[in-house]
C-alpha positions in Angstrom: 0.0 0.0 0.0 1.7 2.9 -1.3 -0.5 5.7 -0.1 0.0 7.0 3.3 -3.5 7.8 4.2 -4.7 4.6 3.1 -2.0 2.7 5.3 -2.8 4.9 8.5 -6.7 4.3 7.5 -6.3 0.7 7.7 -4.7 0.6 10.7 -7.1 2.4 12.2 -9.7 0.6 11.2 -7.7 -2.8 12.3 -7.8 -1.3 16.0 -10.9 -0.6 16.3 -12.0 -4.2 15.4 -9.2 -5.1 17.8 -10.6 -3.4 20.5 -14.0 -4.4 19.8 -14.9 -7.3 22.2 -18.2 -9.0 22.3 -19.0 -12.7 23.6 -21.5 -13.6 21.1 -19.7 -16.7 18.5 -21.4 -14.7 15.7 -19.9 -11.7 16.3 -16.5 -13.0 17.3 -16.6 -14.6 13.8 -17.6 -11.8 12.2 -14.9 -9.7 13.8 -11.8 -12.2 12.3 -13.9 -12.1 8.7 -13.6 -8.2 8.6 -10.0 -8.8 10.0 -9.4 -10.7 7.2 -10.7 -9.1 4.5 -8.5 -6.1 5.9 -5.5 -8.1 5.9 -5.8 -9.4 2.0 -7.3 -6.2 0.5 -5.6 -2.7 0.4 -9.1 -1.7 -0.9 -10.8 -2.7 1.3 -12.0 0.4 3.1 -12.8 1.5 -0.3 -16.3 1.8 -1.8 -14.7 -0.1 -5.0 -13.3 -2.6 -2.4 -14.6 -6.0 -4.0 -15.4 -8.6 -2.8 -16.5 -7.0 0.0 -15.5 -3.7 1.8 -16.0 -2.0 5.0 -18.7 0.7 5.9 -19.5 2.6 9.4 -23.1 3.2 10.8 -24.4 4.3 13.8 -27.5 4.3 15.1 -28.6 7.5 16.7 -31.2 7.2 19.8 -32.6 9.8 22.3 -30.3 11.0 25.3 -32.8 8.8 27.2 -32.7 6.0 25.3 -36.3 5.7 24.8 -36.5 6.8 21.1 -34.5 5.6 18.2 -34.1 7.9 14.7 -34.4 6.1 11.7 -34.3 6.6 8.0 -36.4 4.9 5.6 -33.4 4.7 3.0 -34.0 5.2 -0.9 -32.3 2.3 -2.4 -33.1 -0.3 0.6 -36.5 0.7 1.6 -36.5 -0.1 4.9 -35.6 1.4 8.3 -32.4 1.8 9.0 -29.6 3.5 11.1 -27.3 5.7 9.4 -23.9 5.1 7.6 -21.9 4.3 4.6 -19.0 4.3 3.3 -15.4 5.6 4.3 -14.0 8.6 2.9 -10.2 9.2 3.0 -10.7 12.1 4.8 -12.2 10.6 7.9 -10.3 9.6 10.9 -11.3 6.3 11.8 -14.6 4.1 11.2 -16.1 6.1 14.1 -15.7 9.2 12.1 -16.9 7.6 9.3 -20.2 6.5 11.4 -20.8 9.9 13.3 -20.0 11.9 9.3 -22.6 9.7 7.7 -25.1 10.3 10.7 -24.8 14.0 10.9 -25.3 14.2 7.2 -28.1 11.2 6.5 -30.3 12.7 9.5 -29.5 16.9 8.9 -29.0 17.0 13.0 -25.3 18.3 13.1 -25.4 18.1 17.2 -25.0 13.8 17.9 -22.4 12.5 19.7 -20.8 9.4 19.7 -21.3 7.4 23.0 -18.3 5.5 22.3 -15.8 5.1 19.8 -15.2 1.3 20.0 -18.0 -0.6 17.6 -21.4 -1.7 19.0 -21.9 -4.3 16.9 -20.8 -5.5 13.5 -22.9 -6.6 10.7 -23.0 -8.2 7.2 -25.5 -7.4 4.9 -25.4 -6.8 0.9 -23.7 -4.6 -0.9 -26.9 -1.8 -2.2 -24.4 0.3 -3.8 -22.9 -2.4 -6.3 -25.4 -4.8 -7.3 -23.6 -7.8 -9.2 -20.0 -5.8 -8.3 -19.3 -5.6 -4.6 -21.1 -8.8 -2.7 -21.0 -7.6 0.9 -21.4 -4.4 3.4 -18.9 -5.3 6.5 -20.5 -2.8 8.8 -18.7 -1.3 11.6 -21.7 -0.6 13.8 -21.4 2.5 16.7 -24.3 4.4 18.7 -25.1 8.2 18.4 -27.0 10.9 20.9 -29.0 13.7 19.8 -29.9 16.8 21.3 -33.4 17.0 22.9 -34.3 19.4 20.5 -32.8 18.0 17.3 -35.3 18.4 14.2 -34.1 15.3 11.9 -34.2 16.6 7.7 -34.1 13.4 5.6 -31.4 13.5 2.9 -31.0 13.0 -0.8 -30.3 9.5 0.5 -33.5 9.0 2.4 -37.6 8.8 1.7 -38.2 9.5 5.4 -36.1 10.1 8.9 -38.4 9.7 12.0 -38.5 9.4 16.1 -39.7 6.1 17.0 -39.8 4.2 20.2 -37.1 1.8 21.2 -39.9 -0.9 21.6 -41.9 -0.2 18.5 -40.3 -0.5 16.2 -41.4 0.9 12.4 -42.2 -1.6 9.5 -40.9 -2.5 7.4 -37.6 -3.1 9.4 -35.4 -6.1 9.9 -33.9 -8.3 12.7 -30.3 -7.0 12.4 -31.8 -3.1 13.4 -33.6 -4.7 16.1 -30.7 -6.5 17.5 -28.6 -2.9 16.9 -31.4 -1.0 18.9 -31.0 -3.3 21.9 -27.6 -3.4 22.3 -27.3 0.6 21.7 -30.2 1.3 24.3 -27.7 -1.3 26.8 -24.8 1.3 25.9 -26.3 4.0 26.5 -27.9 3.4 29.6 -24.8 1.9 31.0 -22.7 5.3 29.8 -25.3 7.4 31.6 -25.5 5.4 34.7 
């Protein structure tokens, strides 16, 4: 890897999944899959990345951690947290999750509640059809403001306030399994 940038990106991104524990089998495997897709691919933070490439998301949730914003994504359409892919200008994948948020949901005031991942997921590729197989989402967990007004994007038909335990349709069970282990992070960092 001859670009600087590039080089410290991946190491970045190699730390983080480092530091990222979890004792679920699914996400331990999960974590050694993006590991090694890191280690064979210098693209692989790349959007062009292929087979597969990393993304960041995070999913943003009230300061009390009884609401959960969501955006009813364009391409996808269902309900989803926010995130994509990693720009060269980002620091790390948690800079790459908290960029996409601020600009998916129009609220510029979120904070991350942590900067080691949540979760980590693997889902197709929307942006590639037939190119890139696989998303390897790097998954974190965002704050709002009381009083952020969320502005749906370019990228979005909808973004909306909904309660941790009702959840909007159509949805599916890897946001559900995010919202539950966010809502346990944030109410742990808060108390």
């Amino acid at each position: 890897m001859t670009d600087p940038r590039r080089a410290a990106a991946h190491r970045r991104a190699r730390q983080a999944l480092l530091d990222y524990t979890d004792d679920e089998p699914d996400q331990q495997r999960l974590r050694e899959e993006f590991l090694a897709v890191l280690s064979a691919h210098d693209d692989a933070l790349s959007r062009t990345g292929r087979p597969d490439h990393l993304t960041a998301s995070a999913l943003v949730l009230s300061p009390d951690a009884d609401r959960v914003l969501l955006d009813l994504h364009r391409k996808v359409g269902r309900w989803l947290q926010f995130g994509g892919h990693v720009e060269l200008g980002d620091p790390d994948l948690a800079g790459t999750a908290l960029r996409e948020a601020r600009e998916e949901s129009g609220i510029d005031a979120l904070s991350l509640v942590s900067t080691r991942p949540v979760r980590l997921d693997r889902h197709p590729a929307p942006c590639s059809p037939g190119r890139a197989r696989d998303h390897l989402d790097v998954q974190f967990v965002a704050v709002a403001s009381p009083d952020a007004r969320p502005r749906a994007s370019a990228e979005s038909h909808d973004v909306r306030w909904f309660p941790v335990r009702a959840l909007p349709e159509p949805t599916d069970d890897s946001v559900r399994v995010l919202v539950a282990a966010a809502v346990t992070q944030v109410r742990q960092a808060s108390g």
